[in-house]
N, C-alpha and C positions, 0 to 999 in steps of 0.2 A: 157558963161559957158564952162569949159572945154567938150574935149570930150574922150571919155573911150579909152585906149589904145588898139590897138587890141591884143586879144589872141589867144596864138598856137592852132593850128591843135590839133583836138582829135584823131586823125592817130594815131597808132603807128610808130613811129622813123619820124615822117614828122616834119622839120622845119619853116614849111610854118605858115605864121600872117594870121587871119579868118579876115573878116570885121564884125562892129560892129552886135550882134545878131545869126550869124553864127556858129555852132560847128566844122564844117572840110570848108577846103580852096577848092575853086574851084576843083582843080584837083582828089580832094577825095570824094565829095561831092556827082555824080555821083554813086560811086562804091558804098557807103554806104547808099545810097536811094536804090539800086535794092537787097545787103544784109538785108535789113529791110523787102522789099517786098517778097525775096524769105524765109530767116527763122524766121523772129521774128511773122508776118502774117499770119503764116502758109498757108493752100491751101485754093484755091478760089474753092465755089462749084461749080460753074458754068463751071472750067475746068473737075473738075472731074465728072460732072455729065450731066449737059447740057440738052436743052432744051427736049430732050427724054425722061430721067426721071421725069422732072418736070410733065411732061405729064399723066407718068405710075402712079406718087405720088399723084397726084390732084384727078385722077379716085379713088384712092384706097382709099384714105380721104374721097371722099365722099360717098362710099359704107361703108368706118368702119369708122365714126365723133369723135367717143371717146376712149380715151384709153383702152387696150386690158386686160392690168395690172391689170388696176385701177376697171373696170369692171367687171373683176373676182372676187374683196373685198368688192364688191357691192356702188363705190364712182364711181359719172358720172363727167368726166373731160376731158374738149375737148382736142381734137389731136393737137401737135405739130411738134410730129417727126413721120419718117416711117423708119423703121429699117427692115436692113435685117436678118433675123433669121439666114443665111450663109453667113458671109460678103463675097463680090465680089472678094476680094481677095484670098478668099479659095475656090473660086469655086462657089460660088452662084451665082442666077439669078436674073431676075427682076420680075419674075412668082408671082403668089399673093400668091402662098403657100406659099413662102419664104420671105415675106411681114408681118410687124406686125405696127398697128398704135399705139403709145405713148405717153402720155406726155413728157415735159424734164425730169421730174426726176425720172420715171420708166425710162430710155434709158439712162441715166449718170449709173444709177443702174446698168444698165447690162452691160456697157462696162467697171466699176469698176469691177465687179465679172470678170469678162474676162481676167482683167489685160491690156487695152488697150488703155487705158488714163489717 
């Protein structure tokens, strides 16, 4: 049985033959795995947050277990997320004042209203 001819590079302007199964040739191939990791992946929490916060988030979960939202409409639904009420990049901390526990979709909620996803 035949075998598949190889096809070009998905590079732009690359001339280069992929081997069977492959989208970019050797020499692209590289550049276009750490393009995928840095923007299609978006951020790892783990850089931006790290074992500190995990710390600060686990204490705060298990003093407030249910969401804070949902609680107020009198519906009990366990915690998912822990949102900052000041996100860190406007100046907030990791203080529990400034801590709220969530479900997903009360916290998709408020970063919709916000304009921030």
């Amino acid at each position: 049985m035949p075998m598949k001819p190889n096809r070009p590079c998905r590079y732009p302007g690359c001339p280069n033959l992929c081997d069977d199964g492959e989208q970019y040739c050797p020499e692209h191939k590289a550049l276009m795995e750490k393009h995928y990791e840095t923007f299609t992946r978006g951020y790892s929490t783990g850089k931006r947050y790290g074992r500190h916060w995990k710390r600060i988030r686990d204490r705060y979960v298990h003093k407030h277990p249910l969401c804070e939202m949902c609680l107020k409409r009198g519906r009990y639904v366990a915690v998912e997320e822990v949102h900052h009420i000041v996100p860190l990049s406007e100046g907030g901390t990791n203080d529990e004042s400034n801590l709220m526990s969530l479900c997903r979709s009360c916290h998709e909620k408020i970063h919709r209203e916000r304009g921030d996803r």
